[in-house]
Biopython code that builds the backbone (N, CA, C, O; Angstrom):
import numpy as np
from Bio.PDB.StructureBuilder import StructureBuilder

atoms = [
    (1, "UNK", "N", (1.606, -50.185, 70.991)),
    (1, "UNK", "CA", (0.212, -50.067, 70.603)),
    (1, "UNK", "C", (-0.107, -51.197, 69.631)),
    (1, "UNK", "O", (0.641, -51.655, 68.767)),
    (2, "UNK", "N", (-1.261, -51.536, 69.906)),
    (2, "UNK", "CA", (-1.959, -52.732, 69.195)),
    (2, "UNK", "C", (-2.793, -52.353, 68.240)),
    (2, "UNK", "O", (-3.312, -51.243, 68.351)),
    (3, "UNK", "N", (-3.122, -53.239, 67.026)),
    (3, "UNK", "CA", (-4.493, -52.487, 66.531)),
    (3, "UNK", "C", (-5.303, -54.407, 66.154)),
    (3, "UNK", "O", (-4.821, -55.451, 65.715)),
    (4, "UNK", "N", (-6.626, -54.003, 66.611)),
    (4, "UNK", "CA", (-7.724, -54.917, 66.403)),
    (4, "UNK", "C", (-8.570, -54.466, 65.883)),
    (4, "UNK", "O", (-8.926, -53.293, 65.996)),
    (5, "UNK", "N", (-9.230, -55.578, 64.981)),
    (5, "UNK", "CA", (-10.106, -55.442, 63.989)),
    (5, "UNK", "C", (-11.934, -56.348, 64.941)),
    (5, "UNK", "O", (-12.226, -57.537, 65.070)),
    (6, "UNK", "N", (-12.590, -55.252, 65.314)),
    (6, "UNK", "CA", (-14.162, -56.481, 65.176)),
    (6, "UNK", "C", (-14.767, -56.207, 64.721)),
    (6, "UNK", "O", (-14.926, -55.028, 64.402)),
    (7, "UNK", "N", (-15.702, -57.440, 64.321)),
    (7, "UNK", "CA", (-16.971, -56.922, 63.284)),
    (7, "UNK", "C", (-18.104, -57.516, 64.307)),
    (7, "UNK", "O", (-17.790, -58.432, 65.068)),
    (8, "UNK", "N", (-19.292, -57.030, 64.309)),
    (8, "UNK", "CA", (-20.200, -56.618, 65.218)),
    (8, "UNK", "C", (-21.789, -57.035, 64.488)),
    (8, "UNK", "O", (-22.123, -56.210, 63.639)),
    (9, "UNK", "N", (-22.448, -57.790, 64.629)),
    (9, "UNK", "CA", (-23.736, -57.650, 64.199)),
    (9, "UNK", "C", (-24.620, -57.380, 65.245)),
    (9, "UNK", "O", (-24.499, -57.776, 66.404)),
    (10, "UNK", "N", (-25.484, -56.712, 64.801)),
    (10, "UNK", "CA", (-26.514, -55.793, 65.452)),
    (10, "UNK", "C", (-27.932, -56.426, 65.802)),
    (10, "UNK", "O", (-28.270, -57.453, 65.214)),
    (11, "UNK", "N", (-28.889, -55.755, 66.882)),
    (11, "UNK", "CA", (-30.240, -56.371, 66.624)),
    (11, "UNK", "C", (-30.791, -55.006, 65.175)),
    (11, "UNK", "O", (-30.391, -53.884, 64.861)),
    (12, "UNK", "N", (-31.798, -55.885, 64.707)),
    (12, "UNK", "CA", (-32.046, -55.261, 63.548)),
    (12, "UNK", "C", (-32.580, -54.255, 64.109)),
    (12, "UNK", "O", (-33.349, -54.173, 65.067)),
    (13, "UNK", "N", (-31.823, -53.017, 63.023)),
    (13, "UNK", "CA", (-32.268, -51.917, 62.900)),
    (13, "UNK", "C", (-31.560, -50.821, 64.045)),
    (13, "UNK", "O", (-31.881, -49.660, 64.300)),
    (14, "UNK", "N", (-30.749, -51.458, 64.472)),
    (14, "UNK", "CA", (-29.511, -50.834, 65.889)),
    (14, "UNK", "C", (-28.236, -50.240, 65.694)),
    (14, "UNK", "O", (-27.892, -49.451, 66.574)),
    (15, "UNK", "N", (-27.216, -50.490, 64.463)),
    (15, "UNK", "CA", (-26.548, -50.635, 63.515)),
    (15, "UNK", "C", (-25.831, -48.878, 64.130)),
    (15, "UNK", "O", (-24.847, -48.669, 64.840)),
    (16, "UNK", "N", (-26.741, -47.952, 63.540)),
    (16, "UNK", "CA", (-26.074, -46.849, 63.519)),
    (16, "UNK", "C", (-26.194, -46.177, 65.080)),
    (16, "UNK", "O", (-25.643, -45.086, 65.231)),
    (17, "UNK", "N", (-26.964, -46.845, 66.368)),
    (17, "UNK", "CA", (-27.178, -46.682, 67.477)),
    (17, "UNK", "C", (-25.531, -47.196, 67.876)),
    (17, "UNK", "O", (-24.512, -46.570, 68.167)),
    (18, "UNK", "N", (-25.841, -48.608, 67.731)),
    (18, "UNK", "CA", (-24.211, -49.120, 68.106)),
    (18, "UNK", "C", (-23.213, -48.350, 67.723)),
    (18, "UNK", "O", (-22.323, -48.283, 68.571)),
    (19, "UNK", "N", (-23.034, -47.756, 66.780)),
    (19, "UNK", "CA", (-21.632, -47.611, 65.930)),
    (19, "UNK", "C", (-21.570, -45.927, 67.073)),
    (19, "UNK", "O", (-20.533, -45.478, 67.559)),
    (20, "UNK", "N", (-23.001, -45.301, 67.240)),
    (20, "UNK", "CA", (-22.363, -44.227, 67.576)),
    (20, "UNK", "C", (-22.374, -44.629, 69.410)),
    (20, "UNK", "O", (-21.296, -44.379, 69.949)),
    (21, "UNK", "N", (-23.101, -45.011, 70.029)),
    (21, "UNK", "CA", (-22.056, -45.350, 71.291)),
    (21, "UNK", "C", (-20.768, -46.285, 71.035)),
    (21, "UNK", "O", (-20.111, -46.242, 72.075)),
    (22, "UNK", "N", (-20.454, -46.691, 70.569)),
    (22, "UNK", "CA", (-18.724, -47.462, 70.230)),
    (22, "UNK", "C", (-17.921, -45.909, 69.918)),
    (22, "UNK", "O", (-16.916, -45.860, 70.627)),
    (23, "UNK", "N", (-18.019, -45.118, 69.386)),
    (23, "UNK", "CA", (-17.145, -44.121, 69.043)),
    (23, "UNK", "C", (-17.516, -43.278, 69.971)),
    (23, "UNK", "O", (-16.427, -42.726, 70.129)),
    (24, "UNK", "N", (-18.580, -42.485, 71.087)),
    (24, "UNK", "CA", (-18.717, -41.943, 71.828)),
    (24, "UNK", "C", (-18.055, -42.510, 73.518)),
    (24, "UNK", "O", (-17.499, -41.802, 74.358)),
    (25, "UNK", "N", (-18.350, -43.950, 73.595)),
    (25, "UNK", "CA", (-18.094, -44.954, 75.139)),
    (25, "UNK", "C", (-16.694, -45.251, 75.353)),
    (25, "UNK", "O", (-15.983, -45.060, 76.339)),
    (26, "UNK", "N", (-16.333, -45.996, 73.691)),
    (26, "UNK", "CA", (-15.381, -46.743, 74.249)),
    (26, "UNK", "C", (-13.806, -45.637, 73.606)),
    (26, "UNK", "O", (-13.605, -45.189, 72.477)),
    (27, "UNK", "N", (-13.002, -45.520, 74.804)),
    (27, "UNK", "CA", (-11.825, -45.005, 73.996)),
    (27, "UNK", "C", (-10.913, -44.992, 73.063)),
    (27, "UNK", "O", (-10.338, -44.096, 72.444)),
    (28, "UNK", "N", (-10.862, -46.494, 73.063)),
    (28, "UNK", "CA", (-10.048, -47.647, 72.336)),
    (28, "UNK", "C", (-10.483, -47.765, 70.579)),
    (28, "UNK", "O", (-9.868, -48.381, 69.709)),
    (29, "UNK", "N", (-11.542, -47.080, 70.461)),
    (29, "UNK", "CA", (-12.246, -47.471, 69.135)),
    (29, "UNK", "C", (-11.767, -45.901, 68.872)),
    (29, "UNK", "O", (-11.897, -44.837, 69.476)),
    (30, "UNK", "N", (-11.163, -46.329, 67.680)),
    (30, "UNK", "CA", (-10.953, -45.209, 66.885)),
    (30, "UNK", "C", (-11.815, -45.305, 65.360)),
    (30, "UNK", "O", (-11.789, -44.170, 64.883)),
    (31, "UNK", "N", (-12.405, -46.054, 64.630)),
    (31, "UNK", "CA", (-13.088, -45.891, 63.701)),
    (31, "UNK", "C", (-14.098, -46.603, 63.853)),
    (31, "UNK", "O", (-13.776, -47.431, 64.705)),
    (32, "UNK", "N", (-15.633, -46.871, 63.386)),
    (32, "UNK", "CA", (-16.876, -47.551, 63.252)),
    (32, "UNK", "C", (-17.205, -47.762, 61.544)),
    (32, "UNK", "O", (-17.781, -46.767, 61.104)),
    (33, "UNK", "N", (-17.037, -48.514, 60.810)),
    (33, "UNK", "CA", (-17.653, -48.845, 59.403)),
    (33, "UNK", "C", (-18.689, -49.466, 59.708)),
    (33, "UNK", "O", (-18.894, -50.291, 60.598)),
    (34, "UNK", "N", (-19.491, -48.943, 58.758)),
    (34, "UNK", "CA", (-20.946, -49.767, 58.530)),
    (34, "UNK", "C", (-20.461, -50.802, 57.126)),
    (34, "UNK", "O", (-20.139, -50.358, 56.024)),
    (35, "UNK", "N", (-20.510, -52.143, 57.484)),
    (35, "UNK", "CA", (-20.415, -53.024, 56.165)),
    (35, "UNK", "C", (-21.510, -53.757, 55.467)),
    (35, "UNK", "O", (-22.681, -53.600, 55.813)),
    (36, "UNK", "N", (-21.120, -54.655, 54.368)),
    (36, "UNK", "CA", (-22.006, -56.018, 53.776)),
    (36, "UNK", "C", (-21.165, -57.190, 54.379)),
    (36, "UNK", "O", (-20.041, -57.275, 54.875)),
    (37, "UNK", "N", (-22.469, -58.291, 54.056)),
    (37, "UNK", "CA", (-22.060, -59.029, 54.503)),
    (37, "UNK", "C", (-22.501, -59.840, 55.660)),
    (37, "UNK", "O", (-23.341, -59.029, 56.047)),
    (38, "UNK", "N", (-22.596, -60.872, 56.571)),
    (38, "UNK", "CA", (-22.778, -61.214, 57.807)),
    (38, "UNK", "C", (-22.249, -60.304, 59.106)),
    (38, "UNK", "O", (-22.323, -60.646, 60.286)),
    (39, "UNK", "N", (-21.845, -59.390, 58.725)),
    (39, "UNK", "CA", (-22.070, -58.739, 60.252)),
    (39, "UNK", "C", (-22.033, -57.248, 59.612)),
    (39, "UNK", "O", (-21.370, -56.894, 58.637)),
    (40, "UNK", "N", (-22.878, -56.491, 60.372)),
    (40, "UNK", "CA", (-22.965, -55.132, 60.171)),
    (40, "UNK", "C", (-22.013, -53.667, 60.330)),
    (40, "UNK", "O", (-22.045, -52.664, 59.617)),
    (41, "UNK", "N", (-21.272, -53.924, 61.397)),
    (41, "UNK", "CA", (-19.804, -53.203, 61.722)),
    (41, "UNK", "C", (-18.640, -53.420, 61.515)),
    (41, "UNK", "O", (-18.435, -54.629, 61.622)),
    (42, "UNK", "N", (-17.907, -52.965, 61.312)),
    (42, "UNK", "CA", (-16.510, -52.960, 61.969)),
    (42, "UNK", "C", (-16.020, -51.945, 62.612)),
    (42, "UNK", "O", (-16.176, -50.751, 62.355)),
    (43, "UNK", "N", (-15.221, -52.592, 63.739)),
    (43, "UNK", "CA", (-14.574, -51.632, 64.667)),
    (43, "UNK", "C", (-13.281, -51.898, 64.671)),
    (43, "UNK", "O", (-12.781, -52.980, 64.975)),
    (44, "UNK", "N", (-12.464, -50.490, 64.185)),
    (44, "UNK", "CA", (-10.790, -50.310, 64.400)),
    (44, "UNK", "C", (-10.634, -49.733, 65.802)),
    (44, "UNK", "O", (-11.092, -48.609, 66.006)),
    (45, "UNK", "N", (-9.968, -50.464, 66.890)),
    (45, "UNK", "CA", (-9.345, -50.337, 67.883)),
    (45, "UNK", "C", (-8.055, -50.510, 67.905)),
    (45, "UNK", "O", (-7.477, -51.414, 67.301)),
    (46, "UNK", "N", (-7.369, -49.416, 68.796)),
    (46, "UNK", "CA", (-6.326, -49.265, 69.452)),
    (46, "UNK", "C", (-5.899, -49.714, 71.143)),
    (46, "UNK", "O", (-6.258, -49.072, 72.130)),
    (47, "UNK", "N", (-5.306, -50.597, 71.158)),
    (47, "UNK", "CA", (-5.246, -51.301, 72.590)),
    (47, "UNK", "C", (-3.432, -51.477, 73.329)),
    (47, "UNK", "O", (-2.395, -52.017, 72.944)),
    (48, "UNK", "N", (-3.756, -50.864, 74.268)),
    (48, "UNK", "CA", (-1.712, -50.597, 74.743)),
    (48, "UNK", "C", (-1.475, -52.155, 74.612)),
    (48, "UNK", "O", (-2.222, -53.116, 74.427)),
    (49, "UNK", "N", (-0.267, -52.009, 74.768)),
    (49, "UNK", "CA", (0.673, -53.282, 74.775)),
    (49, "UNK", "C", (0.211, -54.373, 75.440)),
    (49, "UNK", "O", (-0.067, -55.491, 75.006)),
    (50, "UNK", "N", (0.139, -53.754, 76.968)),
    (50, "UNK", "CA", (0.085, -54.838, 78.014)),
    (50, "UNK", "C", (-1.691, -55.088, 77.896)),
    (50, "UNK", "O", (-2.276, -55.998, 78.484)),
    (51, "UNK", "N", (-2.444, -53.936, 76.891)),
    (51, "UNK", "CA", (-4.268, -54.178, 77.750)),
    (51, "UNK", "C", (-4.070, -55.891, 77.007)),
    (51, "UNK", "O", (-3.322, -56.363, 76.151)),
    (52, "UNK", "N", (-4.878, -56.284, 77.635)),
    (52, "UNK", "CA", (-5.456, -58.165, 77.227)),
    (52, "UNK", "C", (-6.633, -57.963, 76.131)),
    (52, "UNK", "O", (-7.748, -57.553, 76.452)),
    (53, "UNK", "N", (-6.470, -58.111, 75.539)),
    (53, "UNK", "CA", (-7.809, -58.605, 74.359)),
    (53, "UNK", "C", (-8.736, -58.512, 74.418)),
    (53, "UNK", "O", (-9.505, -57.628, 74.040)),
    (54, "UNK", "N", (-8.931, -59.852, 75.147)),
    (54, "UNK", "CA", (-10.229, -61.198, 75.209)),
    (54, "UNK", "C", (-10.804, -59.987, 76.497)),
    (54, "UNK", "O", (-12.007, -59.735, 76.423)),
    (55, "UNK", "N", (-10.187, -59.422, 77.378)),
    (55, "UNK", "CA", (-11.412, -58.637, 78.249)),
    (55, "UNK", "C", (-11.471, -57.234, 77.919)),
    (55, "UNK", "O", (-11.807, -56.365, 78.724)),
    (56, "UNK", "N", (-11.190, -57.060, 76.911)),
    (56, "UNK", "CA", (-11.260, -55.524, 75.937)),
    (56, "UNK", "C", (-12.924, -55.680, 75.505)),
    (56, "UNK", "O", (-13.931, -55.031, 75.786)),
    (57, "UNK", "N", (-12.629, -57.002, 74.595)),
    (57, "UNK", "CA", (-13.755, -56.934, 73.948)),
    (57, "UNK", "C", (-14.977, -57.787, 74.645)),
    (57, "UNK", "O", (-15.966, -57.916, 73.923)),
    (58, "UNK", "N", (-15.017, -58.158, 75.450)),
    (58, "UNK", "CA", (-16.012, -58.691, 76.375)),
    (58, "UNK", "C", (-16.293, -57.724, 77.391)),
    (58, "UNK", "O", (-17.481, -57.750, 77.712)),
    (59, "UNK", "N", (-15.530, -56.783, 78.076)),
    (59, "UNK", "CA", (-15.947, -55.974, 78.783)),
    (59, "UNK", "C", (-16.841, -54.615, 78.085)),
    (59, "UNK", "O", (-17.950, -54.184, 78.400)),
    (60, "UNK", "N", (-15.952, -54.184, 77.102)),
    (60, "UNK", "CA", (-16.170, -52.599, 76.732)),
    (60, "UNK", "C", (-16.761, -52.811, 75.513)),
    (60, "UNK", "O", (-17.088, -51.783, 74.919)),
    (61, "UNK", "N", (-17.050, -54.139, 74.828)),
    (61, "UNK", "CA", (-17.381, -54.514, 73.407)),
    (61, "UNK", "C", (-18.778, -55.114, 73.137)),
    (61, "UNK", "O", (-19.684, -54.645, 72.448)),
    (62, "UNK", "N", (-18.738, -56.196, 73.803)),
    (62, "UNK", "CA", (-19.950, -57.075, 73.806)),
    (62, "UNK", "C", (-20.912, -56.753, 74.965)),
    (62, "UNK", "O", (-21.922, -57.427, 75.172)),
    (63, "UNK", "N", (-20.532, -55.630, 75.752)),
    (63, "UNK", "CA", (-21.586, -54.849, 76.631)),
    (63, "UNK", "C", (-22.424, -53.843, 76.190)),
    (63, "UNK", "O", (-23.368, -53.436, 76.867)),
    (64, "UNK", "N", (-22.121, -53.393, 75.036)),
    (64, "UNK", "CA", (-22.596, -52.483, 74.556)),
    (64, "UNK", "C", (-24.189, -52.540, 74.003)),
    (64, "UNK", "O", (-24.511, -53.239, 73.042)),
    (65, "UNK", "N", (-25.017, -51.804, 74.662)),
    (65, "UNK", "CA", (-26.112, -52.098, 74.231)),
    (65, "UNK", "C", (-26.547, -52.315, 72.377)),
    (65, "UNK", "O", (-26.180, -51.634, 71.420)),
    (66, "UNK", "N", (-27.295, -53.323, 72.415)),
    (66, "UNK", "CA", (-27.797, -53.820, 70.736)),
    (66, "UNK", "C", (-26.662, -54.756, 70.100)),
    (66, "UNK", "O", (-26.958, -55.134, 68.966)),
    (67, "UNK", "N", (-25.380, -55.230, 70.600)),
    (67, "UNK", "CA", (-25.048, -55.805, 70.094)),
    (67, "UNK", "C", (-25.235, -57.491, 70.403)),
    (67, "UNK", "O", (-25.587, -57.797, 71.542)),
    (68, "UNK", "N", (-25.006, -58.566, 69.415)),
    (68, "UNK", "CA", (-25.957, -59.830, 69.358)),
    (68, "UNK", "C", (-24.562, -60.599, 69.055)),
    (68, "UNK", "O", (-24.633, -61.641, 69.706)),
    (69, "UNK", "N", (-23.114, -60.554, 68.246)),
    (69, "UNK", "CA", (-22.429, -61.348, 68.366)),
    (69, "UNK", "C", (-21.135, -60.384, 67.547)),
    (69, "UNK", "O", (-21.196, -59.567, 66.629)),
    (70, "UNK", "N", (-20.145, -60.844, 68.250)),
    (70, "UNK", "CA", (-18.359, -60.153, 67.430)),
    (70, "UNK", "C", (-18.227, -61.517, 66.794)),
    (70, "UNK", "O", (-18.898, -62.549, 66.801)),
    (71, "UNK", "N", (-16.666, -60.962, 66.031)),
    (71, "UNK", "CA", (-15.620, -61.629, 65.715)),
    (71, "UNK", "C", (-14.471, -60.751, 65.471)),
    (71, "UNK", "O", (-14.583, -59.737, 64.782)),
    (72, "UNK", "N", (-13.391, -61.104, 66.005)),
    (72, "UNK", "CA", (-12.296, -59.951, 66.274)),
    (72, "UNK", "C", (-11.198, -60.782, 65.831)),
    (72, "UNK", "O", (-10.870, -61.940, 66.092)),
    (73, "UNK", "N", (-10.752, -59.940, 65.141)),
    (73, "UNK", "CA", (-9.065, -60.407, 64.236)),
    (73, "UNK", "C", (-7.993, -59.599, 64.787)),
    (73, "UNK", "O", (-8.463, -58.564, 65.258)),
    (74, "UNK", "N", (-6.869, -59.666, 64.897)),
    (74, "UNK", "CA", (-5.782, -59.374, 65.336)),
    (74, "UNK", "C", (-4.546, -58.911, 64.243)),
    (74, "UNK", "O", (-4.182, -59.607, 63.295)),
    (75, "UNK", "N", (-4.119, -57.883, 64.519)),
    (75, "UNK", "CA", (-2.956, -57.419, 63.668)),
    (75, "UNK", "C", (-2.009, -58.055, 63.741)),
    (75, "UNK", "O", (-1.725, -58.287, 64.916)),
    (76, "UNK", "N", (-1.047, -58.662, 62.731)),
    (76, "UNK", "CA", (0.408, -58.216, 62.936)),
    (76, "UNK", "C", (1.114, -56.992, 62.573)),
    (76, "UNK", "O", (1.748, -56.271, 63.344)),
    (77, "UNK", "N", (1.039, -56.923, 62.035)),
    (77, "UNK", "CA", (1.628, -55.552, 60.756)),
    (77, "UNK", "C", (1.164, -54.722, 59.780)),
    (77, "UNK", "O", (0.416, -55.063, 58.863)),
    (78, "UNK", "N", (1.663, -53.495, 59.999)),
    (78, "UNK", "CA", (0.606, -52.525, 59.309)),
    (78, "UNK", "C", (1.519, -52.192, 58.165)),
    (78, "UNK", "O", (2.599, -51.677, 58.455)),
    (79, "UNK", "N", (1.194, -52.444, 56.744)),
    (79, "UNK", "CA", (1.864, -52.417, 55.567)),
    (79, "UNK", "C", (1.406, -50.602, 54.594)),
    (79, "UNK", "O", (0.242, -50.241, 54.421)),
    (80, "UNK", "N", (2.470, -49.899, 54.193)),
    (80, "UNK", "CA", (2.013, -48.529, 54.048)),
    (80, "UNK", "C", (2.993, -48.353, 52.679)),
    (80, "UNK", "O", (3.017, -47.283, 52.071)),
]
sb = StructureBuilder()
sb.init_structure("model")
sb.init_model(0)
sb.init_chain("A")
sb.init_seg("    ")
for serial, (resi, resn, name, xyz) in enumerate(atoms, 1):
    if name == "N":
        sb.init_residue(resn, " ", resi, " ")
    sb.init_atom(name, np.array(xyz, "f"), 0.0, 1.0, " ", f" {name:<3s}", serial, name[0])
structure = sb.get_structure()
């Protein structure tokens, strides 16, 4: 299991529309934060080994109605 980080800006005023289809649509998203800053979300996803990324978040991510642009960071290691 993988974990990815995106942050998500919204068309104005869409913010809490997005966040709740991302936690209702997509499976892979296990948390939605509302942030500051240049982009309005973040999304904690969980992605198997073998799923690919780049068509995680272009398929099931950047389809999502109201959203306008990602940026997605990548784990190495989860420190506890």
């Amino acid at each position: 299991m993988k974990t990815i980080f995106i942050m998500v800006k919204c068309e104005l005023g869409r913010a809490y529309d997005v966040a709740s289809e991302a936690v209702e649509a997509v499976e892979q998203v296990s948390e939605v934060y509302s942030i500051s800053g240049q982009y309005d979300l973040m999304m904690k996803c969980y992605l198997d080994d073998d799923q690919d990324i780049g068509h995680f978040v272009n398929e099931q991510i950047q389809t999502l109605k109201n959203i306008k642009d990602t940026f997605t960071m990548i784990t190495f290691k989860a420190f506890s």
